[in-house]
N, C-alpha and C positions, 0 to 999 in steps of 0.2 A: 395266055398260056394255060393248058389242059391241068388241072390237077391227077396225079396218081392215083392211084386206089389205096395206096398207103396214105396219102397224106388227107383221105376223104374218109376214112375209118378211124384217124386220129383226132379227127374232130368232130366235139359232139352233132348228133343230127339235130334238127327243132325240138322232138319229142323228147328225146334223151336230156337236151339241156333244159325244156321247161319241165321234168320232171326231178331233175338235182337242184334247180330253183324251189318247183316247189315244197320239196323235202325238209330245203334250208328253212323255208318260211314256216315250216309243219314245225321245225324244231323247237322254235324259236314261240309258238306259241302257247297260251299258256292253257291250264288243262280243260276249262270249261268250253273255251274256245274249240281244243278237238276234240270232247266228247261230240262236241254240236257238228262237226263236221262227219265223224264217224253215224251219227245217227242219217245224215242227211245221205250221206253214200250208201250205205246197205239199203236204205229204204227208198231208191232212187226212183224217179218216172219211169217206166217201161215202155216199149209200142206198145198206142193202141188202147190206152189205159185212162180212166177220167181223171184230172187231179183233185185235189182235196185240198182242203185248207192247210195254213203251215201251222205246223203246231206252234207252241206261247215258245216253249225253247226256240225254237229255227226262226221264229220271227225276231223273237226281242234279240238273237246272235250279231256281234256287231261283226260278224267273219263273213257272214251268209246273207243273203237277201233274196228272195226268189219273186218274182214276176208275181202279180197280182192278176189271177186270172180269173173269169167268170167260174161257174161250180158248174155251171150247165154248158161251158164248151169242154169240146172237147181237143185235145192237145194233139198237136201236129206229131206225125209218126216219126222216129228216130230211126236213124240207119241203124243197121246191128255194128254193134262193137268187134272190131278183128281187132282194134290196136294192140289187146294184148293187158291195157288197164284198167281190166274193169273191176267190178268188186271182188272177185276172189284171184287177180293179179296179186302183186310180189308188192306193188305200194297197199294195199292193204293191211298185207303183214305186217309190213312195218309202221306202217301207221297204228297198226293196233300194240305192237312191242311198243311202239313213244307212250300213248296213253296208259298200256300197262305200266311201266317204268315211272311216270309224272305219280300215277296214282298210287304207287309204293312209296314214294319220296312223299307225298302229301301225308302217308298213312305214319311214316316213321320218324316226319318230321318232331321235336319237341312244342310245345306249347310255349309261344314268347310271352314273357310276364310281361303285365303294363308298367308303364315309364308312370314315376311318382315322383312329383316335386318333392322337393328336400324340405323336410321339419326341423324346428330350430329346436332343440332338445334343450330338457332342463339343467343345469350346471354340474349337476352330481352324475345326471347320467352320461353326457358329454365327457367326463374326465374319468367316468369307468370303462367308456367304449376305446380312450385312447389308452388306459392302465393294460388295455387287457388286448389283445389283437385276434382278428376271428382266429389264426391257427395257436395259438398259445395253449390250449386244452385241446387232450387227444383222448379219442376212446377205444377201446382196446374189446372186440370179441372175447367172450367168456366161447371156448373150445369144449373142455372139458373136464370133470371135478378138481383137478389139480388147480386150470384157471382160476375155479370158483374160489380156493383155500385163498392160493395168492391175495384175490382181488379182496375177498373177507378183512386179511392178513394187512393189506394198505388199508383198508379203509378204514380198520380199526385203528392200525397206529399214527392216519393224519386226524382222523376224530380227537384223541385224547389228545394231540399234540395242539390244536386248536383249541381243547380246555385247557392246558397248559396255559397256550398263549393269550386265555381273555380269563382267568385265573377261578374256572369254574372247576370245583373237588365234588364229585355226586355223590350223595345225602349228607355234606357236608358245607357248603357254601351254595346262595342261588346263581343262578345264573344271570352276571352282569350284562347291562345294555345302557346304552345312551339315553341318560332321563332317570336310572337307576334300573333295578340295584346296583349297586357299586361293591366291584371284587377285592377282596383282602389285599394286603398288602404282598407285595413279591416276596417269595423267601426261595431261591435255589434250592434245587436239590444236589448230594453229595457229585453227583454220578454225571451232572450234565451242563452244558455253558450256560452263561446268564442267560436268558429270554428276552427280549422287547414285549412287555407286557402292554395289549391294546386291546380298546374296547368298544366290542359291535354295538354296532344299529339297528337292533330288530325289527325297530317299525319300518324299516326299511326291505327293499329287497334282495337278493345275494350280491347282486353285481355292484351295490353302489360300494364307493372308493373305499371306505371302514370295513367293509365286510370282504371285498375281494383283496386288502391288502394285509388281512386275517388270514386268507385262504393258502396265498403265495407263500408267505412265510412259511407256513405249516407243511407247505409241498416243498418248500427250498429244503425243512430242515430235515423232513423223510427220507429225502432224496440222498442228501447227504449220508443219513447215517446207515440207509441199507447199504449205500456203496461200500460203507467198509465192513457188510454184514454179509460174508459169501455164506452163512447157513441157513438164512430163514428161505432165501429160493435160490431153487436151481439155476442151475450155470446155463442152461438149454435155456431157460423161462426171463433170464435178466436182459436180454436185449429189447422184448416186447413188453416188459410190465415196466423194467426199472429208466422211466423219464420223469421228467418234471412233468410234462402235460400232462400225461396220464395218472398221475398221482394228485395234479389238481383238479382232475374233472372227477377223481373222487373226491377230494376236499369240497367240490363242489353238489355234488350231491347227498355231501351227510351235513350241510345245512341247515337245511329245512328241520333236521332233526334235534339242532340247537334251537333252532327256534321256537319249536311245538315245548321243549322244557323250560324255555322263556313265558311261554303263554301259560302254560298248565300251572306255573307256580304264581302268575297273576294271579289265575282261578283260586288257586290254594289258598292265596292273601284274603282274597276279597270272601273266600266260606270262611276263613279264618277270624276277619274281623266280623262279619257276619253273626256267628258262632257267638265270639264274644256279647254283641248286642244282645243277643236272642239270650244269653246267660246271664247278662247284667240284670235286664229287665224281669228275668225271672226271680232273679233275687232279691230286686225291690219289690214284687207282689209276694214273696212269701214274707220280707220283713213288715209288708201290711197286713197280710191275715195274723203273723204272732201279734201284733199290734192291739189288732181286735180281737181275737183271742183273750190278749189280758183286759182289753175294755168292755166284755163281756159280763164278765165277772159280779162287775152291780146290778148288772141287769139281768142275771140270772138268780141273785140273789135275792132281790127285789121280788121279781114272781117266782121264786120257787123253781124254779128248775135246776138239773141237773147239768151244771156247767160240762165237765167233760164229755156230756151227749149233744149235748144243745148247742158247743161250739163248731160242731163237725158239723150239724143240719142249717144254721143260718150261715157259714162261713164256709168259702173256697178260697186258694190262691188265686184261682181262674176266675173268681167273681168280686175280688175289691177296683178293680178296672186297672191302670195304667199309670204310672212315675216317670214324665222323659224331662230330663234336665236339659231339653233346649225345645226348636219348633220341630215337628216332626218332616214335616214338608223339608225343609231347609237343613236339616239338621245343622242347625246354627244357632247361637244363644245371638241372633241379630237382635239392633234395635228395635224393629216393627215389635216384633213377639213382646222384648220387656216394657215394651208400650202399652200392650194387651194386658201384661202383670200389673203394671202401674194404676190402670184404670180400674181394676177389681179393687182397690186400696190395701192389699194386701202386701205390698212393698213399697218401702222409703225411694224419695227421690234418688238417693245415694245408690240404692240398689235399682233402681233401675238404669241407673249410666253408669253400672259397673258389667265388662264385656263378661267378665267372669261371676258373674251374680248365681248367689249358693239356693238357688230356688228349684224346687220341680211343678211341673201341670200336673194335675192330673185329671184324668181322663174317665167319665164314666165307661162299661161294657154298654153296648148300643142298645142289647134288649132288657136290660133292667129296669124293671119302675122306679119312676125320679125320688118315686118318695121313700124307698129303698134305699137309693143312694146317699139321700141326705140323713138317714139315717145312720147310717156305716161313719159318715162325718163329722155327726151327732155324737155319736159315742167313742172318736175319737179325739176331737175337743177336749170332751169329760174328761179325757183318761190324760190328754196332754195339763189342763190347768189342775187335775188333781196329784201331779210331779212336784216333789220338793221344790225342785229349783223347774219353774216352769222354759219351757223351750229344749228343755235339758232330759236324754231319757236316762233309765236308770243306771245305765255303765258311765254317766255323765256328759257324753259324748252330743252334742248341737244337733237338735233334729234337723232337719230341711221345713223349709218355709215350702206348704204345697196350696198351690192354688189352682180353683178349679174354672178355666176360661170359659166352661159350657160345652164343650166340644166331646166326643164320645169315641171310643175305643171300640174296633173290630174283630178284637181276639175274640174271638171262637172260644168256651171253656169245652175240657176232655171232660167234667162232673157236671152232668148236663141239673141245672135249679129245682127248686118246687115251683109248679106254677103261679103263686102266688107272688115271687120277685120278678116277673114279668111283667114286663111294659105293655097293654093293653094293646094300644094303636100298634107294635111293634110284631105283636102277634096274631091281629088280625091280616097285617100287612106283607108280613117281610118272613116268618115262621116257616109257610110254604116252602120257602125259596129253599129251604134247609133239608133236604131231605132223611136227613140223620138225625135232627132232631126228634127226640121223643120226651113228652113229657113226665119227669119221674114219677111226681106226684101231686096232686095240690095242694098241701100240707107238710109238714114237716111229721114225722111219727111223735116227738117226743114233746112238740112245743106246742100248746091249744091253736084252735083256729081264731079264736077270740082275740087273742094276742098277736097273732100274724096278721089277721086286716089289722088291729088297729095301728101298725106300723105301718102300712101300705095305706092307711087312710079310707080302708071300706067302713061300710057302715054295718 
């Protein structure tokens, strides 16, 4: 039976069908695949034409393959194309809209993050990440100056509400942390509920559990009380500022700013005790030059000199050396050190296995000559066994037992010597190194030269 000419136009022809075949296959592939084909159609064999190698694309293409032909034959003539599909037909179009299309989706595609096995996280960070959930803190666009009042306006009052809470008063209490200082005791104030008074972990970072359950609070209790505060912001402004999140993700950014006055008053401590040292010891080198000072006195009298001039040219604070009432290194009155006291014999067995032993070192200045030193020694001996009550100075008061291990003092003096208390090797050596150093004089103006070698032992 003859088919119609309707029922022969309803069904696709060869051409028609293997060109919706191969549409479907065109769709379906992926992009590098049709660049490769797009190039191999535009740039097809023509009549008549030598062919040429396949380029690296169209070879290594697992879509394409083309005949391996000699470079010196030449290629059989094609009939002319009438089908209708050749390169500038209607499937090229569309061929070229799919590759347009693939290549936009490639272009606007996002970037997939790499897949990371899972870290077992430490216990304190573990129990902050579950305290705290990623949407739990909101951040809120600053718009314009109004925003800015507001946001100022929360961050100041969950700030202080957070000194409240870990009970820090500024320029009047330090700022408490775990390991110390430790905050005063709670006292209420008239106006406001009890508080749960807790205390941060600086050495830590915001989110661990002590310091973000500091934060909450401080956002809980803000939150609260501007709700029943319809005048510090607008009625317009209260649905995007007044949340909890957004009041903790300011809490959480004025952090850092308790902590920097956690650290800075460490610093304050540590100049502070510093300070002290640097004062102490200054007071025990000028209680040594009064010392000498008055143990001067025979020995100015002796040769004739004028004590009140002569005590200022032989004697500085900056030049009787060093007092430290423990090891400097350690600063610990440890056993090794009254080991060191013991061996010089200058303290009882008693005192040296006593931790609190009333003894000082002391210490020569490093550029002094030795025989300078023991002079200063010398004439404090004299002056201690020419005391009433020997050990004892004149306001009665127990001198310290000072002994001298050998070891030598680095201070720098600001009243730079005569060059004659200078340590020879010390100045041919190490002088250099000083570039401020200048020598005042080599003599003293008021005290002979005769007299100054023979304490330094010239001839």
């Amino acid at each position: 039976m003859s088919s119609t000419p309707s029922q022969r136009s309803s069904s696709p022809l060869p051409m028609e069908r293997l060109q919706a075949e191969l549409l479907q296959q065109i769709a379906q592939m992926p992009l590098e695949g049709l660049q490769n084909i797009m190039r191999l159609h535009r740039g097809g064999v023509g009549p008549g034409t030598t062919s040429s190698t396949p380029s690296a694309s169209a070879a290594s293409s697992p879509y394409m393959s083309t005949p391996q032909v000699s470079p010196t034959t030449i290629s059989p003539s094609l009939p002319a194309d009438n089908s209708g599909y050749g390169a500038d037909s209607e499937s090229d179009a569309s061929l070229q809209q799919r590759v347009t299309q693939l290549e936009r989706q490639v272009a606007q595609k996002p970037k997939v993050k790499r897949s990371k096995r899972p870290i077992k996280l430490p216990a304190d960070e573990a129990a902050a990440k579950r305290a705290r959930p990623s949407d739990e803190r909101e951040f809120v666009n600053v718009l314009d100056h109004v925003d800015a009042q507001i946001k100022s306006y929360l961050q100041s009052q969950v700030r202080n509400k957070m000194y409240r809470i870990i009970g820090y008063v500024k320029g009047t209490t330090p700022m408490p942390s775990v390991g110390g200082p430790t905050a005063p005791p709670y006292v209420p104030e008239s106006n406001e509920d009890p508080i749960e008074r807790m205390v941060p972990d600086f050495s830590k970072g915001n989110n661990c559990p002590e310091n973000r359950r500091i934060q909450v609070l401080a956002a809980q209790l803000v939150y609260k009380e501007e709700m029943k505060n319809p005048v510090a912001i607008a009625e317009s402004r209260r649905p995007r500022w007044l949340k909890e999140g957004v009041i903790l993700e300011l809490a959480d950014r004025s952090w850092p700013n308790l902590k920097r006055i956690w650290k800075e008053q460490g610093k304050d401590e540590l100049e502070l005790v510093a300070k002290s040292k640097r004062a102490m010891r200054n007071a025990r080198r000028e209680t040594r030059r009064d010392q000498l000072f008055q143990a001067l006195e025979p020995f100015c009298a002796e040769h004739g000199l004028d004590h009140d001039i002569a005590k200022y040219e032989l004697v500085h604070h900056d030049w009787v050396g060093e007092a430290l009432s423990c090891d400097e290194e350690t600063e610990e009155r440890s056993q090794e050190w009254r080991d060191l006291l013991f061996e010089t014999g200058e303290i009882s067995v008693r005192e040296r296995d006593d931790a609190n032993i009333n003894c000082w070192e002391i210490k020569r200045p490093v550029w002094m000559h030795i025989k300078y030193w023991e002079w200063y020694k010398k004439l404090l001996l004299d002056r201690t066994n020419s005391l009433p009550n020997q050990g004892r100075s004149r306001a009665g008061r127990i001198d310290h037992k000072r002994v001298d291990l050998g070891r030598v003092s680095h201070l720098m003096p600001l009243v730079l010597p005569s060059d004659f208390m200078i340590d020879p090797k010390w100045r041919s050596e190490e002088m250099e190194r000083f570039g401020s150093w200048e020598v005042r004089s080599l003599y003293p103006l008021h005290v002979p030269k005769e007299l100054c070698d023979s304490i330094v032992g010239r001839p």
